[in-house]
C-alpha positions in Angstrom: 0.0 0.0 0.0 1.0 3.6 -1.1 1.6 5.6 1.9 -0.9 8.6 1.7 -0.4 10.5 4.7 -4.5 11.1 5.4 -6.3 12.4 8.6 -8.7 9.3 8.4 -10.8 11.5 11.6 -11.3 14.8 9.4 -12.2 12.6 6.2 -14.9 10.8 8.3 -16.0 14.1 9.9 -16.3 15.8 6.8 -18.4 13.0 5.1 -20.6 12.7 7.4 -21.4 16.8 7.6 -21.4 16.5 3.9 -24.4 13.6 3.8 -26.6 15.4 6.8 -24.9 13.3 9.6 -24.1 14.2 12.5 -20.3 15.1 13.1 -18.1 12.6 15.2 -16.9 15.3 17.4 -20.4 15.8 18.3 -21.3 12.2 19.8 -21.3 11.6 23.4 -18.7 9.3 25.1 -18.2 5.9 24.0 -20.8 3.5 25.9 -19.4 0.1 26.5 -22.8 -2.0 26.6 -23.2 -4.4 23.5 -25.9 -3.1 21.2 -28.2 -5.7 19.3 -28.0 -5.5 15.6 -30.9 -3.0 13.8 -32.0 -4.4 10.8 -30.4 -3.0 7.5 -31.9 -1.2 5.0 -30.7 -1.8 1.0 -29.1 1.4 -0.1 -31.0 1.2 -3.7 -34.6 1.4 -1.9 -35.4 5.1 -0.9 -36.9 5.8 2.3 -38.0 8.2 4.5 -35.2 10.8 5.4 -37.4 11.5 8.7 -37.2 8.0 9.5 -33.3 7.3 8.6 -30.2 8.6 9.4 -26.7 8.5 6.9 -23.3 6.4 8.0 -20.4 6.0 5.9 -19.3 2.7 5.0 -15.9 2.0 3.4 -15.8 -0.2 0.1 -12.6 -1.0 -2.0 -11.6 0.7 -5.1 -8.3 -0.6 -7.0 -6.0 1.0 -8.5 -3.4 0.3 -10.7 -0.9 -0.5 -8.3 -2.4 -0.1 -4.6 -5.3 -1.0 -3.0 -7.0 2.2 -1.6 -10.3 2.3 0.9 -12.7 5.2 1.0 -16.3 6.4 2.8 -19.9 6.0 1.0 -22.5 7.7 2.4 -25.7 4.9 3.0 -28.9 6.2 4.7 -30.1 3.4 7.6 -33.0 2.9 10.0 -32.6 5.8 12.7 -30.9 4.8 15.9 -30.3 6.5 19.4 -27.8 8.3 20.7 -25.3 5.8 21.7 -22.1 5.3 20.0 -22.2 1.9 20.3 -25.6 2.0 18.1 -23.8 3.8 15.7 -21.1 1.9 15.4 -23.4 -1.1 14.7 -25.8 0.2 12.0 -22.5 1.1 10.1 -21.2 -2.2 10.4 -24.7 -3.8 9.7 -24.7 -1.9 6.4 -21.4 -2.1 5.4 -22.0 -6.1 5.9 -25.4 -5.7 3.7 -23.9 -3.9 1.0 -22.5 -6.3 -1.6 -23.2 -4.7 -4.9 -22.0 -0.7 -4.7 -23.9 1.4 -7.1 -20.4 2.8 -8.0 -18.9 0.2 -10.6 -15.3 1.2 -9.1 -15.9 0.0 -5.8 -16.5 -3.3 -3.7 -16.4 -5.5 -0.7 -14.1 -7.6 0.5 -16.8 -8.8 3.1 -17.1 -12.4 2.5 -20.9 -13.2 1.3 -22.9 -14.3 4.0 -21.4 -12.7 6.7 -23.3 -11.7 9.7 -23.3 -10.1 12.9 -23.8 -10.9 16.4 -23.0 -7.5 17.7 -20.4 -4.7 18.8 -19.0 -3.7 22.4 -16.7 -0.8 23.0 -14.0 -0.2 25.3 -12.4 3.0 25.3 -10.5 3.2 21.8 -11.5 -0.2 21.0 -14.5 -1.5 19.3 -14.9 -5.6 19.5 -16.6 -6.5 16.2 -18.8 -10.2 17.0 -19.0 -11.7 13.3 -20.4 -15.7 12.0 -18.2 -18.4 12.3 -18.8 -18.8 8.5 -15.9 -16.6 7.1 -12.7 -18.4 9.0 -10.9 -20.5 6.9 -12.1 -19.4 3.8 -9.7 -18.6 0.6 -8.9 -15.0 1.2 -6.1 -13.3 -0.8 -3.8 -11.3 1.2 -5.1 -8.3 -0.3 -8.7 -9.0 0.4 -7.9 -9.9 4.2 -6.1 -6.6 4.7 -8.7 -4.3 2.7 -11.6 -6.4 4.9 -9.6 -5.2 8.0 -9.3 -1.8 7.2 -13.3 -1.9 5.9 -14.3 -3.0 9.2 -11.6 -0.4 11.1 -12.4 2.4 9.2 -16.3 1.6 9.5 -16.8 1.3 12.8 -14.6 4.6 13.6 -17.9 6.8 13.4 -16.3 8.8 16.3 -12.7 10.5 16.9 -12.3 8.3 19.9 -12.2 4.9 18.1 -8.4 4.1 16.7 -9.0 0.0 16.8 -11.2 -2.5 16.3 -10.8 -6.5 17.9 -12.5 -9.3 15.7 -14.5 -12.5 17.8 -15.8 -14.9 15.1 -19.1 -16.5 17.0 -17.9 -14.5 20.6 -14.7 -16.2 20.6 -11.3 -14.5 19.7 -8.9 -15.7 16.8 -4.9 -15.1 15.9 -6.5 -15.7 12.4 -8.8 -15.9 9.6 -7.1 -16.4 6.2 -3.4 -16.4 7.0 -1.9 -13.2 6.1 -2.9 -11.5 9.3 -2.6 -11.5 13.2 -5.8 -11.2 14.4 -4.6 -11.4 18.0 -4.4 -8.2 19.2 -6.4 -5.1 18.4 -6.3 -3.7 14.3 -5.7 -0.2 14.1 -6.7 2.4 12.0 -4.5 2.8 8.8 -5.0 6.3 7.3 -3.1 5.6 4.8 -4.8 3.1 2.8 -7.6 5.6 2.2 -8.3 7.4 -1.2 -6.2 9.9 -2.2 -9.3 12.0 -3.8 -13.0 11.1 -3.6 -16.0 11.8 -5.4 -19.0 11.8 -2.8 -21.6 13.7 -4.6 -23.7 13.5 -6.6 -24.0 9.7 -6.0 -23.0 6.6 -8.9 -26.4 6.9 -11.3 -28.0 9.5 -9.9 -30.3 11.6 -12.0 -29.9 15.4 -12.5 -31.6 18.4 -14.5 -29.7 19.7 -17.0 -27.8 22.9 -16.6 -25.5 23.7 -13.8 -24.3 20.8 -11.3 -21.8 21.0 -7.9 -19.5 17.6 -8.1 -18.4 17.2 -4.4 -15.7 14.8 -2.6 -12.5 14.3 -0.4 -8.8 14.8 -1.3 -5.7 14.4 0.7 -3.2 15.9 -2.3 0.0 17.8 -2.7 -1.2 21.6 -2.5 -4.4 21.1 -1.7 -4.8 21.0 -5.9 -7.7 18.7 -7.5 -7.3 17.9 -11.1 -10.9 18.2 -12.8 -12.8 16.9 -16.3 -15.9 16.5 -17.5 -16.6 13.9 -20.4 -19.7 13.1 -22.5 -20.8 9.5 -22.9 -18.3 9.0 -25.9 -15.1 10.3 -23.9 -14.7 13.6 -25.4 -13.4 15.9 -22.6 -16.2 18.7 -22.3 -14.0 21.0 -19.4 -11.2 20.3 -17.7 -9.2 22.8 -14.8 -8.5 22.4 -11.1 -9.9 23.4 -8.0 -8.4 23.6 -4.2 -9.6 21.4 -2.2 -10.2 23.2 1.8 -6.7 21.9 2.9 -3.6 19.9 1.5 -2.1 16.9 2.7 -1.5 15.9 5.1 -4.5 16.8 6.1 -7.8 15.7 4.3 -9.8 18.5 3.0 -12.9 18.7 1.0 -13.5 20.2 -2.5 -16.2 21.3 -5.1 -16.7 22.0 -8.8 -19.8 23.1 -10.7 -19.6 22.6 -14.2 -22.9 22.8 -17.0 -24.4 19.8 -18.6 -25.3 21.0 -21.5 -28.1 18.6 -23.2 -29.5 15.3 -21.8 -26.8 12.2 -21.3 -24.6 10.7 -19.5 -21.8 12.6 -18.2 -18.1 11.4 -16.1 -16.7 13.7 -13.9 -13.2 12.7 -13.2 -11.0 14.0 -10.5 -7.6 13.4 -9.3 -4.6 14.1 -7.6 -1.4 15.9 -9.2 2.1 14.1 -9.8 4.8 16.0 -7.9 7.3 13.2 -8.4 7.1 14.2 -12.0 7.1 9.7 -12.7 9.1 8.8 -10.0 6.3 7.4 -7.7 3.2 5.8 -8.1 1.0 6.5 -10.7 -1.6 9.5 -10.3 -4.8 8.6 -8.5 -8.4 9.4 -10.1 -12.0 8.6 -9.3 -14.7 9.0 -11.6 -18.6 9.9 -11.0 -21.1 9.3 -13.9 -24.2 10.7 -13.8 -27.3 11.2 -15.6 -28.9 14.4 -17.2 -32.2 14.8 -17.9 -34.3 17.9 -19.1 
C-alpha cells in the first residue's frame, strides 16, 4: 500500500457533515454496553429521510498499483444516541452492502457474513461476526482491505483508533493467514483514497444545466485535477480546483460545471504528480451521472 499521509478523523467528519450526519466530534462518550443489531436497509430502496439517518461505509476501489479504501454515504433505520448504536448500523450496512452502485468499488466482506454484535471499550471496538468466514480462501489483499473496511467503519467517532475481531464470541490469531488477528487492528490512514468523489451519487439523475460535483482529497497543494466527459469520452471542461486543505490533512472540494443537453456525463478528479514519474502513478475517481431535461 501507497503511503498517503491522510487524517482518516477529518475525512470521516467531513463525510458525514457532507451527507446530513451528524459530526463525530459531536457524539457523546463511548458507551461500553453491546448493542443488538438493527436491521439494514438496502441502499437502492429510498426511504424516509425523517425516518433514517446516513453512515459512511468503506468499500474498496483498485487502482493500478495499490489498493485504496474510501467512505460512501448509506442512509439506515434511525438509531439513538449511543455510540455503540452507531457503530453497529455502520457495520450492519457495510455487511449488507454487496453490490456498490459505484462500478469502481466493492467489498471484500465475504458473502454471508453476519453479525452478532459490537461492544466498546475506550478506543476499542470488539466486532462479533459468524463463524462462517474463517478458513475461507482470502487473498492477502482481500484480508487486509476487509480489515481496514471494518476499522475504518466502525470509527464513526474521533475516539475509536482500533477494532478486535470474535468470530461466534470467541477471539482468533487468524482468519485467512496473512494477518494476526490477535491483538487489536488499528486504524491505517493511509490506505484511504487519495481524492473522492461523494456527490452526486454513482447513477443519480440530475436536471440539466449547472451541477456542484463534491468529494474528499488528501493531495500535494491542496490542488484537485478536474474533467468532464460526454458519454463518448470527449473531454467537455477540464481545470483544477483547491480542495479546503492539503495533505497531510484531508480536506474537502467542489466543482460546478454545466451539462449541457441530456446524457450521461463522467466527472473525473484526481490528484497531481509532484514526483514528476518517480512514484506511483496518479490517482483518479470517476462519477457518472445522468442528465435529464
Amino acid at each position: 500500500m501507497a503511503c498517503r499521509i491522510a487524517a482518516a478523523a477529518v475525512g470521516l467528519t467531513l463525510l458525514l457533515a457532507a451527507c446530513g450526519g451528524d459530526a463525530p466530534g459531536a457524539t457523546p462518550a463511548p458507551d461500553p454496553t453491546p448493542a443488538p443489531a438493527p436491521a439494514p436497509t438496502d441502499p437502492a430502496v429510498p426511504t424516509d429521510p425523517a425516518s433514517t439517518t446516513v453512515v459512511a461505509v468503506h468499500l474498496v476501489r483498485s487502482a493500478p498499483t495499490d489498493f485504496f479504501i474510501e467512505p460512501v454515504p448509506v442512509r439506515v433505520p434511525a438509531f439513538g444516541d449511543a455510540i455503540s448504536a452507531r457503530v453497529t448500523a455502520a457495520i450492519d450496512a457495510l455487511i449488507a452492502l454487496a453490490d456498490p452502485a459505484d462500478p469502481e468499488l466493492f467489498t471484500s466482506v465475504p458473502a454471508g457474513t453476519t453479525l452478532h454484535r459490537v461492544s466498546i471499550d475506550g478506543a476499542v471496538v470488539t466486532i462479533d461476526l459468524s463463524g462462517g468466514i474463517v478458513g475461507s480462501s482470502g487473498s492477502s489483499a482481500q484480508e487486509l482491505t476487509f480489515a481496514q473496511q471494518l476499522a475504518h467503519t466502525a470509527r464513526v467517532d474521533t475516539t475509536i483508533s482500533a477494532i478486535v475481531l470474535l468470530i461466534d464470541g470467541q477471539p482468533i490469531t487468524e482468519l485467512w493467514g496473512h494477518l494476526d488477528w490477535s491483538g487489536p487492528i488499528e486504524v491505517d490512514p493511509f490506505i484511504l483514497s487519495p481524492v473522492t468523489v461523494t456527490t452526486p451519487l454513482a447513477d443519480d439523475e440530475v436536471r440539466v444545466g449547472s451541477v456542484t460535483f463534491r468529494g474528499q482529497a488528501t493531495v500535494f497543494e491542496a490542488t484537485v485535477l478536474v474533467s468532464l466527459l460526454d458519454s463518448a469520452g470527449n473531454v467537455l471542461e477540464e481545470g483544477f480546483v483547491t480542495a479546503t486543505t492539503g495533505a497531510p490533512e484531508r480536506g474537502t472540494w467542489e466543482w460546478t460545471v454545466e451539462l449541457p443537453t441530456a446524457g450521461d456525463y463522467t466527472v473525473v478528479a484526481s490528484e497531481s504528480d509532484p514526483s514528476g514519474g518517480e512514484g506511483r502513478p496518479p490517482f483518479s475517481a470517476t462519477r457518472t451521472v445522468r442528465a435529464t431535461d
